[in-house]
Wavefront OBJ file of the C-alpha trace (Angstrom):
o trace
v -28.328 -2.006 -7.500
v -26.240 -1.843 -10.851
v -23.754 -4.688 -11.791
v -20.418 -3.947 -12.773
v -19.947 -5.243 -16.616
v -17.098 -7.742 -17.066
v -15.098 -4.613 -18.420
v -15.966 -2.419 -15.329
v -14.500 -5.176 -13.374
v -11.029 -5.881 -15.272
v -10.617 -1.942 -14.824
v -10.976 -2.343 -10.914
v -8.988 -5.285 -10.368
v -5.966 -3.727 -12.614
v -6.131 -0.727 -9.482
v -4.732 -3.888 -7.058
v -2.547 -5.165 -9.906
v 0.684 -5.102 -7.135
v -0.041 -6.462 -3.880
v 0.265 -2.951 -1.815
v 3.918 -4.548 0.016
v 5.700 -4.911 -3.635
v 4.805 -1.579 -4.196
v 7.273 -0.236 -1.843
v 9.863 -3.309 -2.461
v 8.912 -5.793 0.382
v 8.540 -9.339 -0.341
v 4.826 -10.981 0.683
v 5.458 -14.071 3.049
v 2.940 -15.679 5.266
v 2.264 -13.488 8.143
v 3.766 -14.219 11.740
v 1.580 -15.748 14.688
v -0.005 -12.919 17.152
v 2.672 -14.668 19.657
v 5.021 -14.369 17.940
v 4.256 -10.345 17.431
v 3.372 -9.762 21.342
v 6.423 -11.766 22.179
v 8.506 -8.910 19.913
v 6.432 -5.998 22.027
v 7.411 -7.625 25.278
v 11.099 -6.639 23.976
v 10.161 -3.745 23.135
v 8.912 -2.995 26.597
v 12.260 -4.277 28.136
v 14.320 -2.380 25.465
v 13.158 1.139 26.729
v 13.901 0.082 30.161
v 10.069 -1.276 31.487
v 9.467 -4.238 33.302
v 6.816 -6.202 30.650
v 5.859 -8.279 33.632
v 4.633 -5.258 35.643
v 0.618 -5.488 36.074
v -0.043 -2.380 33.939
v 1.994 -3.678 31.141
v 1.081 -7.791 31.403
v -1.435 -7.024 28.715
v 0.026 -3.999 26.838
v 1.819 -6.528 24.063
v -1.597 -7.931 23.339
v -3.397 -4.958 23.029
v -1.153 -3.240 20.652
v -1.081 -6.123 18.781
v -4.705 -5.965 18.398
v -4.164 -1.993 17.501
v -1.884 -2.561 14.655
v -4.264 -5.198 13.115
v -6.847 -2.551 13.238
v -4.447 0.519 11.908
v -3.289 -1.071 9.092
v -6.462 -3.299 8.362
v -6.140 -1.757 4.728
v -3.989 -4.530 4.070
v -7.108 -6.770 4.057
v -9.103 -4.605 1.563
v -9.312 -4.426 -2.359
v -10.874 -1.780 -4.506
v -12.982 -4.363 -6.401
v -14.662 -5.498 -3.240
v -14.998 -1.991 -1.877
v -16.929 -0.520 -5.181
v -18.177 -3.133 -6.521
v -22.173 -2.515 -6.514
v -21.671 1.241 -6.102
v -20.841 2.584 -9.563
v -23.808 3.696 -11.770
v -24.241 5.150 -14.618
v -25.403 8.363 -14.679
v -26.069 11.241 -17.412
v -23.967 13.823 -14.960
v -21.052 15.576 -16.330
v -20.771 18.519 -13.594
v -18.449 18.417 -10.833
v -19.127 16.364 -7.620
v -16.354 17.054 -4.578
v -16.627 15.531 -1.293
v -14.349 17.653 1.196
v -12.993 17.327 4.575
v -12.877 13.579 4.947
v -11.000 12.410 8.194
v -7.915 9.981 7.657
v -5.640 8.461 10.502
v -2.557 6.847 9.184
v 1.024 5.550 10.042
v 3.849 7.015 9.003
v 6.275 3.908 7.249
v 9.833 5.413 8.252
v 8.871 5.799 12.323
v 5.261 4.105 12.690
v 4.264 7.097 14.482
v 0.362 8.517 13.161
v -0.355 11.244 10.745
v -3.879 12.431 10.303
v -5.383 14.912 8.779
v -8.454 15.507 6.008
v -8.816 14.639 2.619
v -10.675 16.306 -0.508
v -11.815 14.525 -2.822
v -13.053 15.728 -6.659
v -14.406 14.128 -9.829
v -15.896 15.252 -13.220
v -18.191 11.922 -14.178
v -18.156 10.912 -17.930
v -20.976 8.533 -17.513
v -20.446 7.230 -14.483
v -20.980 7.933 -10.475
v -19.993 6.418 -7.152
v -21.789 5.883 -4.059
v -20.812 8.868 -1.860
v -19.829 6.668 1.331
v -17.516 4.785 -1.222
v -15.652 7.384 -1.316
v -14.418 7.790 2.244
v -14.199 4.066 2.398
v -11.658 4.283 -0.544
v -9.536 7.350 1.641
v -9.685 4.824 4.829
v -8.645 1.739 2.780
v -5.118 3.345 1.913
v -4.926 5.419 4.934
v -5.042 2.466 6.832
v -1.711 1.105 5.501
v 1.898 2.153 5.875
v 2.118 5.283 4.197
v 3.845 8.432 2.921
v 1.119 11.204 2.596
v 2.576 11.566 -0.943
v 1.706 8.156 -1.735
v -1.762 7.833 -0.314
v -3.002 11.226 -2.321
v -2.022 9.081 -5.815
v -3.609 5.711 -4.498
v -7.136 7.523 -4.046
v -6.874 9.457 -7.222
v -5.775 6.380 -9.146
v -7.480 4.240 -7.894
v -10.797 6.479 -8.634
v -9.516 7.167 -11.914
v -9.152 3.521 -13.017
v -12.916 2.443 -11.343
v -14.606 5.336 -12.859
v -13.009 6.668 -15.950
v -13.861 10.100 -15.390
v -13.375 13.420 -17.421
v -10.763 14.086 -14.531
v -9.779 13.828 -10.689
v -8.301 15.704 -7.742
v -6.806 15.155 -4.414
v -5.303 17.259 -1.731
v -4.647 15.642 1.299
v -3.658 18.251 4.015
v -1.713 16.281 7.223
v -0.234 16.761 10.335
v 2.558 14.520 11.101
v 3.713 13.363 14.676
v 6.915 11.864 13.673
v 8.222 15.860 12.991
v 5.794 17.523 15.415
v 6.734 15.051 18.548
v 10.529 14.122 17.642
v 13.139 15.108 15.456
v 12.559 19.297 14.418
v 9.756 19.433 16.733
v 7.588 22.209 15.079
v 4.289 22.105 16.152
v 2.640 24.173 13.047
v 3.848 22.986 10.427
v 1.484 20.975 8.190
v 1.804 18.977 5.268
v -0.324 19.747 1.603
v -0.050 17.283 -0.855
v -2.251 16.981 -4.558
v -2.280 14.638 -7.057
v -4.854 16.184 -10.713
v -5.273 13.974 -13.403
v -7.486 14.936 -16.870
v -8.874 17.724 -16.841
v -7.781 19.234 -13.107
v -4.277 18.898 -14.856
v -4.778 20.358 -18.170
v -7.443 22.862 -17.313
v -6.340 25.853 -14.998
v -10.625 27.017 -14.093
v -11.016 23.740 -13.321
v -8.322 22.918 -10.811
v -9.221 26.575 -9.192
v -12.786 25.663 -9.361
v -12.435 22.485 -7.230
v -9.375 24.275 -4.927
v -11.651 27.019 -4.174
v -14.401 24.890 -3.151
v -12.046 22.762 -0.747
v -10.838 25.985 0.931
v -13.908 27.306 1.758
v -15.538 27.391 4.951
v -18.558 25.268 5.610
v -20.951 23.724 3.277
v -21.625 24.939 -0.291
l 1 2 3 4 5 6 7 8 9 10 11 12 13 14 15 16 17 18 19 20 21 22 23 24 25 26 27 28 29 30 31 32 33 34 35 36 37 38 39 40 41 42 43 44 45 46 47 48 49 50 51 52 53 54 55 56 57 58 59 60 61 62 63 64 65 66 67 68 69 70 71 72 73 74 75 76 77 78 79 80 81 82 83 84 85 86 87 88 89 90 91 92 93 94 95 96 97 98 99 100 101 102 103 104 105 106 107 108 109 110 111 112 113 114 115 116 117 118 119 120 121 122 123 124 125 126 127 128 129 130 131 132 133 134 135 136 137 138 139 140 141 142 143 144 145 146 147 148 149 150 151 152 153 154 155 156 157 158 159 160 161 162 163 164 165 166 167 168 169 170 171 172 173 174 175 176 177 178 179 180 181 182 183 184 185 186 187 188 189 190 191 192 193 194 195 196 197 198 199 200 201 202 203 204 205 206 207 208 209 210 211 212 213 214 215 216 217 218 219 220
């Protein structure tokens, strides 16, 4: 397996430079107790007019508890640890697109889940990345509180500063609960957001190239 040269791994760790909280203004501070978290979901309960002692609910504080640790488990990940070991170098200069990847998130402003796929495009200058890193690296910001705008520049960044490539694209396409189950309500309305950097941005075939690849249906 190739090992990351002491450059290779200053270019990672600068991707994690801001703890992911400061990023959207919150102060780090030492995390609260699971108690004290289930003890604030037993209010919850009794704030929308449940009885948290009810047998159906006894355990509902600890369980979602034990759900948000797993949604936003992201929190506990760093790009350095996720690549490290899976970059290579490689005399490959052509472009390499993995499509369709799955994402479940959580929506920052209501906590309510959007999901959706991911497509994911690079032009190597030298160097490749294990393909399973690459869903890994969606799921690591996806599983975080999150703006869909947001997460499609942390995966393109955060490839662009690991691999150093000619260029990169993402389009994220989601569906978002917190408009499809409250507030406007429209159940069809979807969500496409794209972040290109190199040559995706400054070459028109390119960015085509890779968007017509992503819309297509099935394999290619």
């Amino acid at each position: 397996m190739t090992q990351l040269t002491e450059a290779e791994m200053r270019g990672l760790k600068s991707v994690e430079a801001r703890p992911p909280r400061e990023q959207v203004g919150m102060v780090q501070a030492e995390r609260p107790a699971q108690a004290a978290i289930e003890d604030a979901y037993r209010n919850v309960l009794a704030f929308v007019g449940e009885d948290p002692n009810r047998e159906g609910l006894l355990r509902t504080p600890h369980r979602v508890a034990e759900s948000m640790k797993f949604l936003t488990r992201g929190y506990d990940q760093e790009v350095e640890t996720l690549l490290n070991g899976a970059i290579f170098h490689e005399d490959y200069d052509d472009m390499v697109i993995v499509k369709d990847i799955e994402f479940f998130s959580l929506c920052e402003h209501h906590l309510l889940p959007f999901f959706g796929k991911v497509h994911v495009g690079y032009i190597p200058n030298g160097k490749i990345v294990g393909l399973s890193k690459i869903p890994r690296l969606v799921d690591m910001f996806a599983r975080r509180l999150q703006v869909q705008e947001r997460l499609t520049t942390q995966i393109a960044e955060a490839l662009e500063e690991a691999l150093e490539p000619q260029g990169v694209a993402v389009v994220v396409e989601g569906l978002h609960l917190c408009m499809l189950m409250r507030g406007v309500q429209k159940q069809n309305a979807s969500m496409i957001t794209s972040h290109m950097m190199g040559a995706f941005r400054a070459d028109r075939a390119t960015r085509a190239e890779f968007m017509a690849f992503t819309q297509s249906g099935g394999n290619r």
